[in-house]
Every structure is written in C-alpha cells, then in structure tokens.
C-alpha positions as a Markdown table, in Angstrom:
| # | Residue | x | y | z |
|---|---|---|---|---|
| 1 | Unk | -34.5 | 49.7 | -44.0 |
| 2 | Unk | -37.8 | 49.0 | -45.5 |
| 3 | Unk | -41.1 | 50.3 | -45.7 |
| 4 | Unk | -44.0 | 47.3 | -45.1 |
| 5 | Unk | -47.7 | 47.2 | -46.0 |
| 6 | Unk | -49.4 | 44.4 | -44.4 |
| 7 | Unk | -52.5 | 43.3 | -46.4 |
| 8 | Unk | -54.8 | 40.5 | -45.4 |
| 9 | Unk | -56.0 | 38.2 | -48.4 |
| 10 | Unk | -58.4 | 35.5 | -47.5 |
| 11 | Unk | -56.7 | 33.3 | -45.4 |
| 12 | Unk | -53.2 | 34.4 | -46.8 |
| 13 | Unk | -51.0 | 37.0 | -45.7 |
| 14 | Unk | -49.5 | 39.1 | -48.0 |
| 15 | Unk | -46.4 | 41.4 | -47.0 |
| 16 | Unk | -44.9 | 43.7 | -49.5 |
| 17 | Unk | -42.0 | 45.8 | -48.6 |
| 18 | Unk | -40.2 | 48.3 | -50.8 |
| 19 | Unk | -36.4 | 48.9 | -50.8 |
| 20 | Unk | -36.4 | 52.6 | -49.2 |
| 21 | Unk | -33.8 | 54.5 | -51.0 |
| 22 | Unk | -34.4 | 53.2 | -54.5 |
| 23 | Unk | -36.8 | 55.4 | -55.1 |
| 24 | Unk | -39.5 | 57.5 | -52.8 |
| 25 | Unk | -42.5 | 57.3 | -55.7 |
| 26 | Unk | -45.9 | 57.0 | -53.5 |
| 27 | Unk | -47.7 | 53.7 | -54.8 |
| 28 | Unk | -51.5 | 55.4 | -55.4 |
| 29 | Unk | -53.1 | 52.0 | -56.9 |
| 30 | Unk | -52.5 | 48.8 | -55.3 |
| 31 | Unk | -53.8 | 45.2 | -56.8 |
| 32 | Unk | -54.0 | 42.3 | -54.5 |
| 33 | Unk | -52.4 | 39.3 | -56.3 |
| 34 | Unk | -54.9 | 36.5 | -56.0 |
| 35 | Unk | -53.2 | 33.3 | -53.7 |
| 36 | Unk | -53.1 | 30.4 | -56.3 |
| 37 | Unk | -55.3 | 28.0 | -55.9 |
| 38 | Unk | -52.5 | 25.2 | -56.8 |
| 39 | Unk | -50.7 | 26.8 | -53.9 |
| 40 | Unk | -53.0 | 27.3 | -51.5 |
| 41 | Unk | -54.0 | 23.4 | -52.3 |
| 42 | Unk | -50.8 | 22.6 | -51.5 |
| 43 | Unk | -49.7 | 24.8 | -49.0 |
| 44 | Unk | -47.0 | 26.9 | -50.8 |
| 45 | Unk | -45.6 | 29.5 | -48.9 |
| 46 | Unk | -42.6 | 32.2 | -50.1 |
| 47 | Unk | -41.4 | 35.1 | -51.5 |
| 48 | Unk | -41.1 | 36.9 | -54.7 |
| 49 | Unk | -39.1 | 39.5 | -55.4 |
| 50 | Unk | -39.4 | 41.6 | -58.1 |
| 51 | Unk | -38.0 | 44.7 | -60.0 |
| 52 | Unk | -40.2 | 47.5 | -61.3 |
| 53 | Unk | -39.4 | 50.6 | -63.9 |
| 54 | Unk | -41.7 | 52.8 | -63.3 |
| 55 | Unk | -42.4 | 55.7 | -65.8 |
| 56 | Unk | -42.4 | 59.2 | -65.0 |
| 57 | Unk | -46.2 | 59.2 | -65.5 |
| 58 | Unk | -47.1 | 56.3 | -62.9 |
| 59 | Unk | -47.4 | 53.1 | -64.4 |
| 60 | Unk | -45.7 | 49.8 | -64.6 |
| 61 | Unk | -43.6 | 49.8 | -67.7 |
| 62 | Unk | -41.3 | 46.4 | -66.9 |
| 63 | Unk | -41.3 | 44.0 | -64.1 |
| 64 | Unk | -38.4 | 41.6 | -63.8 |
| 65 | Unk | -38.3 | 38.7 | -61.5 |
| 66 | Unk | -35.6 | 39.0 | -58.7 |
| 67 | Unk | -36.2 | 35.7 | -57.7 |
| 68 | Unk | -39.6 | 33.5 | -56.0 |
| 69 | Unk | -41.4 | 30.5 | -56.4 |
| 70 | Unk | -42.6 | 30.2 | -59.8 |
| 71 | Unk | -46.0 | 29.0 | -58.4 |
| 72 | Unk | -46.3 | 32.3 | -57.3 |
| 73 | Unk | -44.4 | 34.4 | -59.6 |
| 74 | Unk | -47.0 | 35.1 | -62.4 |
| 75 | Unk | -49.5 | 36.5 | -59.4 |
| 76 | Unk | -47.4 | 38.5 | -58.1 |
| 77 | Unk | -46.4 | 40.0 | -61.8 |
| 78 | Unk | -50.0 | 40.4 | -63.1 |
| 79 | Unk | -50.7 | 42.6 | -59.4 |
| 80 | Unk | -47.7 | 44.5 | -59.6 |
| 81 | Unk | -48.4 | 45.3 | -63.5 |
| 82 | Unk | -51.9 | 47.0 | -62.3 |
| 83 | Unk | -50.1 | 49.6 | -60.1 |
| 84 | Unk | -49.7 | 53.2 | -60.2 |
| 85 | Unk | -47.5 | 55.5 | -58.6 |
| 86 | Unk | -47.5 | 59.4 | -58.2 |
| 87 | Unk | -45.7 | 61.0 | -60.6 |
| 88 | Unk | -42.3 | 62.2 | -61.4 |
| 89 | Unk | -40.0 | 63.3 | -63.3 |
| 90 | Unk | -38.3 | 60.5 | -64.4 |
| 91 | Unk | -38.5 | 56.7 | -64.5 |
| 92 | Unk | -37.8 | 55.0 | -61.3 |
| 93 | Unk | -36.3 | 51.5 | -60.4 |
| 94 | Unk | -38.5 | 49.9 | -57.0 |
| 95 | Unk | -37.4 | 46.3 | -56.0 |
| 96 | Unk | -40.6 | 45.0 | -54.5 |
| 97 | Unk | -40.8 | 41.6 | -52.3 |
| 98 | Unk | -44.4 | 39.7 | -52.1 |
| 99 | Unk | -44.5 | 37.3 | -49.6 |
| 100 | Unk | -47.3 | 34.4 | -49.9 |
| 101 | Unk | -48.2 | 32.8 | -46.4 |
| 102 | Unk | -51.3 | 30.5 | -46.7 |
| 103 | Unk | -51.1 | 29.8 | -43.4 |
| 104 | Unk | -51.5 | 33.4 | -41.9 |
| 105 | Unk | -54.3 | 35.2 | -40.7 |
C-alpha cells in the first residue's frame, strides 16, 4: 500500500510515493528535484528509489540509493536532502520512490 503525492514540474511529472508502514512521520517541507536538463534533452524517463534516516528532530540525516537511473539519481538526492518531517521520538527509516516522466503533463 502506498501513499502518492502527484506534483507537476514543468513539463515533467513527478510521483513520489512513500512505503506506508515504515514509518508514519508527516513530510512538512517538500523540495521539487529539478528535471535534468541532460535528461529531459534526451528524453530520460524512470525511477529512483531511495532510503531516508530521518532524525527524531525532522531532518534528512542519510539518503541511500535503492536503485534509479544515475541521470536522475543526484536530483532526486539533493531534493530529498532539503526535506523535513514532523517530529518524533526517534529516527525513522522512509523508502521514497521519485519517478521522472518528461513526457507527462
């Protein structure tokens, strides 16, 4: 089951969908990765799937890639890294999936 935010960017959809049951932290501060340009030249299109540890105070302590094109792995990373979540208690582990679709409108 997952949770999906639909975000339009440019002419680029962006989906991001967050494994429900990992952890139920409310993202507060979301950053649009910017489509890049070498993709949307050549019409890269995909996913990227990343790993978040979120600290109990909000922020985005470690990212690890899950897996994605690595034409659009470093936007995705630099967005995610600008996020904040509520707070917690503890640090929590959110698996994240970005999907890139220059195409979309």
């Amino acid at each position: 089951m997952y949770r999906i935010i639909v975000l339009a960017l440019l002419d680029a959809l962006l989906l991001v969908s967050t494994a429900v049951g990992e952890s139920n932290r409310v993202l507060k501060v979301k950053v649009v990765p910017e489509y890049p340009e070498l993709a949307r030249r050549v019409r890269i299109k995909g996913a990227v799937r990343l790993q978040l540890l979120v600290t109990p105070e909000g922020r985005v302590k470690n990212v690890t890639v899950l897996g994605g094109s690595p034409v659009l792995v470093q936007a995705a990373e630099e967005a995610v890294r600008k996020w904040r979540y509520e707070p917690a208690s503890t640090e929590s582990t959110i698996v994240v999936k970005l999907d890139f679709d220059p195409d979309a409108k």
